[in-house]
C-alpha positions in Angstrom: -41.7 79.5 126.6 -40.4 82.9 127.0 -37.3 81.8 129.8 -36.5 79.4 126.9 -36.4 82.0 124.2 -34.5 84.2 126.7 -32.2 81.3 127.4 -31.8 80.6 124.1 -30.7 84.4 123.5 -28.3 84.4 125.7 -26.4 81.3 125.0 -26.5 83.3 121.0 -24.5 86.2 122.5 -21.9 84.6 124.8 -21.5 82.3 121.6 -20.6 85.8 119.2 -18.9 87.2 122.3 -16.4 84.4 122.6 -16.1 84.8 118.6 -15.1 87.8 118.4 -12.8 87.6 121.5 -11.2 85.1 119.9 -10.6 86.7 116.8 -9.5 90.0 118.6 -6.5 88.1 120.7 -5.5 86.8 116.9 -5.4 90.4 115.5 -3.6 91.2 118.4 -1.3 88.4 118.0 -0.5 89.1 114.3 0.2 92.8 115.3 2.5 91.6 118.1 4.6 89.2 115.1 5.5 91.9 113.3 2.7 92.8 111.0 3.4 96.4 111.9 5.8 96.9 109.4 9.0 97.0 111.8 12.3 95.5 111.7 13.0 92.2 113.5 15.4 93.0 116.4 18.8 91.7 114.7 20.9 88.7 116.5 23.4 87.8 114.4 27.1 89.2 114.3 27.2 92.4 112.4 29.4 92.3 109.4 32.8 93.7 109.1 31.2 96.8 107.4 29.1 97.6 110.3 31.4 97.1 112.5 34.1 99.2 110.6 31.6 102.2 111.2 32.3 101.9 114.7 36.1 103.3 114.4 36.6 106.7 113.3 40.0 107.5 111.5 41.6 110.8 110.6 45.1 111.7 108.8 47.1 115.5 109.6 49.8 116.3 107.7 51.9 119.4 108.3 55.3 120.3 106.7 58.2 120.3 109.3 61.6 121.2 108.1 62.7 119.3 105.2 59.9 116.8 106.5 56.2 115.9 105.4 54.6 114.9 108.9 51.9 112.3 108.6 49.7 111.7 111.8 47.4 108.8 111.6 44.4 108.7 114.6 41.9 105.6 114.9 39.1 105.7 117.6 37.1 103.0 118.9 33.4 103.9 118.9 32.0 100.9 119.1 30.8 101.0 123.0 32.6 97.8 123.9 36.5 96.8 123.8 37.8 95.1 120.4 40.4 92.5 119.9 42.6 93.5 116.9 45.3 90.8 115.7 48.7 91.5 114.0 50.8 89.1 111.9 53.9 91.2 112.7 55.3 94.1 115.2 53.5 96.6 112.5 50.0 97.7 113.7 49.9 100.8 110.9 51.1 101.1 107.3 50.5 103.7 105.3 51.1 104.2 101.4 52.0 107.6 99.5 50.4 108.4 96.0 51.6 111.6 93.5 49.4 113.6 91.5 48.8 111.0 89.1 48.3 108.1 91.7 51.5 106.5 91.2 52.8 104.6 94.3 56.1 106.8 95.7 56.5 105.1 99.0 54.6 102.4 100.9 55.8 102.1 104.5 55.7 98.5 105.4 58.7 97.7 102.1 61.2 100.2 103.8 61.1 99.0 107.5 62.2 96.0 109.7 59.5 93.9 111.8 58.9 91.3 113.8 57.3 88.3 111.9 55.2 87.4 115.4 51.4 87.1 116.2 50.9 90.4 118.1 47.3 90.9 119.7 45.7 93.7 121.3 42.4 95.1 123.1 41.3 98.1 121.6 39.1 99.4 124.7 36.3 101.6 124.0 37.1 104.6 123.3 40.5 103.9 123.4 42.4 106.1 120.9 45.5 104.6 118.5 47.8 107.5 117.0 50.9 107.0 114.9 53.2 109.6 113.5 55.3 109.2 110.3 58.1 111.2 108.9 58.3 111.6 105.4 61.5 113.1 103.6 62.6 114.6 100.1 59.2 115.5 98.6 59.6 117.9 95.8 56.6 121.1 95.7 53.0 119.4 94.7 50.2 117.5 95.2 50.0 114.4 97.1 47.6 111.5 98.7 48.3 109.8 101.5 46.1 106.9 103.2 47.1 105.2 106.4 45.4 102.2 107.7 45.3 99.3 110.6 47.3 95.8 109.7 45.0 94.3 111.5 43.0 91.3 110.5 40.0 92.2 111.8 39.9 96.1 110.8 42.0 98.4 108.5 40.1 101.6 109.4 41.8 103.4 106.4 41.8 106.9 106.6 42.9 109.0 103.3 43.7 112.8 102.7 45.1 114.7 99.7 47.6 117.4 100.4 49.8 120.0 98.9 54.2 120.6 99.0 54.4 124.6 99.1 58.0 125.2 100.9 60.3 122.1 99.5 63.8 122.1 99.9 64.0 119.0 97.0 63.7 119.2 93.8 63.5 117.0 90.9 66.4 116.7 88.3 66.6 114.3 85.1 69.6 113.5 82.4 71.8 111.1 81.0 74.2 110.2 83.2 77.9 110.7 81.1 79.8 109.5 83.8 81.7 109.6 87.3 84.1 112.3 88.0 85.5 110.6 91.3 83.8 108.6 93.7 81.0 110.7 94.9 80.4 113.2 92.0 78.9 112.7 88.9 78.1 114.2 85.2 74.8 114.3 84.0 74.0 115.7 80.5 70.5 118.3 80.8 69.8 119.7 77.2 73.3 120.0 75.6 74.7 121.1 79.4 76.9 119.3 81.2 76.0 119.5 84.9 77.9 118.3 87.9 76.1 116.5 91.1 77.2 115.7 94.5 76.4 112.0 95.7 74.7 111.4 99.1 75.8 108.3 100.5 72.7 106.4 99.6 72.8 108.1 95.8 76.6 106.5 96.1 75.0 103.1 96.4 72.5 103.5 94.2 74.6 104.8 91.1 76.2 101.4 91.4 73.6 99.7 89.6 73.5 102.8 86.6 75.3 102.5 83.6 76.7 105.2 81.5 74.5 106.7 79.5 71.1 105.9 80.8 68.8 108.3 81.3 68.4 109.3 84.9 65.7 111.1 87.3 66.9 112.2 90.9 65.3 114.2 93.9 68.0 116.8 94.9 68.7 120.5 96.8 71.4 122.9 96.9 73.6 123.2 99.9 74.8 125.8 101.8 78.0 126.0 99.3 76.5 126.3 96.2 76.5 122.6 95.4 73.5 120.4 93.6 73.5 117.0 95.8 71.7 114.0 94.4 69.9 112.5 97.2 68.3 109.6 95.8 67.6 108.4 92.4 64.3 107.7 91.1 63.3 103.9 88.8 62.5 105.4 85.6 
């Protein structure tokens, strides 16, 4: 009677034993799922703003002469090689604000390229740097942002900067007229004043009539002389 009871006891605790194992491997399992609280470990491709992280751009600019010197750097940081892809010769553009955030200048309207697929590997690492030349900027405040033409990633870097040491300045007027082929009169508050013509102010005065108001970027030269050297779309 009492090796029955004693069986009987037994068979009771490997039956609770086996229980709670079981429920232990289910806790363990759950915990193991992700019932910790952490992220899933991600699979799918990151999107373009993750992977736009991954390339650090910077713009310098520096005055240089009669110049504005722009110097656009892109990095790849992304710990493996990237294929970019152009739809032209032009892997950079970049566009040039004034104070105000007009457009002045925007690279890719004012230059000649090839209309062909272009593509390249960006290695890791792998550092692209372009340098751009900008002329006839009157004294003040600018913004500049440069930026990849590719279709994958523009990587657009922006900076503001100041014009301190200008050659250029700004003029405005009605124009009264032509007094020979490359001067012109332009009337300033009741004064007549008389301008030089470079030879792309020549082509441009072509398309301005007497007595429109006018607005030109121009310097004095060596001589004394006010030279228009391009006129501004009012």
């Amino acid at each position: 009677m009492i090796k029955k009871k004693f069986n009987s006891f037994v068979c009771s605790a490997i039956v609770i034993g086996l229980l709670a194992g079981c429920g232990s491997n289910s806790n363990v399992n759950e915990h193991k799922s992700g019932s910790s609280g952490k992220e899933p470990v991600k699979t799918e491709t990151p999107a373009k703003h993750e992977i736009a992280a991954k390339f650090h751009s910077t713009i310098e600019t520096r005055e240089e002469k009669n110049d504005v010197v722009v110097l656009y750097k892109v990095k790849n940081l992304s710990g493996e090689a990237k294929k970019l892809s152009f739809t032209s010769g032009l892997e950079v553009d970049f566009i040039l604000y004034d104070h105000k955030g007009n457009i002045l200048k925007r690279y890719s309207e004012e230059v000649l390229s090839t209309q062909a697929l272009k593509e390249i590997t960006f290695e890791n690492n792998q550092e692209i740097e372009r340098m751009f030349k900008i002329p006839g900027l009157v004294n003040g405040n600018y913004k500049v942002e440069a930026f990849l033409l590719a279709k994958e990633e523009e990587a657009k870097a922006v900076k503001d900067f100041n014009v301190e040491n200008s050659i250029y300045k700004q003029g405005d007027g009605k124009l009264v007229g032509l007094m020979d082929p490359h001067t012109i009169e332009v009337n300033k508050n009741g004064e007549a004043i008389a301008y030089q013509l470079s030879d792309q102010a020549r082509e441009e005065i072509q398309s301005i009539k007497d007595g429109d108001l006018v607005s030109f970027i121009y310097i004095e030269n060596d001589k004394g002389q006010k030279v228009i050297e391009r006129f501004e779309s009012q």
